[in-house]
Each structure stands twice: as C-alpha cells, then as structure tokens.
C-alpha angles and dihedrals in degrees: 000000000000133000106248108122122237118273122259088219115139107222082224088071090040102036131062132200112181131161091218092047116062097345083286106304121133130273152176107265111257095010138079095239121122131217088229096044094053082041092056100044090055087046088052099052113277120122128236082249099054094041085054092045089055091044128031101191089072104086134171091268090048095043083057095043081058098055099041092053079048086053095043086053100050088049100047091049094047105024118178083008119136115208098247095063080035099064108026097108123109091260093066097053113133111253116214122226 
C-alpha cells in the first residue's frame, strides 16, 4: 500500500461513449479499449497490474475512472437496492465445487 492519495478525476473526462465509436459502448478516451472489455478481463482472472502492463493506456487514474463508471451503473440500475433483495434470483444461487 503507498502513500499517494486517489485521483479526483471524474470517469466523464476519462471515459467515451459515442454511437459512431464501438457501437456505443464505452470506452477509454483515445483508445479502443471497452469498459466492458477491461471489466471482463479482471473478472476472468487477470490483475490491475497485469491489464496496465498490457496496456498502457490503462493507468491508475483510468483504472479508477473505470470502476467508478462500474459502480454508477450498478447504482443507477438498482437504486436504493441491498444486495440481498438484489441477488436472490435463481441466477445468483451459490454453486458448490
């Protein structure tokens, strides 16, 4: 853990979503890179270190900027919603090993 303190950048000035770019999806500003796609890869296995190491358009304030769009989302799809009325379907049943 250091020191350095979190970014105040906002993910609207990191991140673009655009008709004409990536069918709409969102996207690091002057990159190819989706939301989703960087989303998925973490998901999947890979670290934060290993994704900017790929990539080195994805920075610590980028990285951040994509979260915090993840975490708007969410809210904005489920507001006011606690995670245990949120995940009680079927789809969200714990499968054993």
């Amino acid at each position: 853990m250091t020191d350095e303190q979190p970014s105040e950048v906002a993910w609207r000035e990191v991140i673009l979503a655009d008709p004409e770019i990536s069918g709409g999806k969102p996207i690091v500003r002057g990159t190819d890179l989706t939301v989703e796609g960087v989303l998925r890869d973490l998901a999947a296995g890979s670290t934060i270190a290993e994704m900017m190491e790929r990539h080195q358009e994805l920075t610590r304030d980028v990285m951040r900027a994509i979260f915090d769009l993840a975490a708007e989302s969410v809210y904005r799809k489920y507001p006011g919603q606690t995670p245990d009325k949120l995940f009680n379907g079927p789809e969200w049943t714990v499968i054993e090993s």
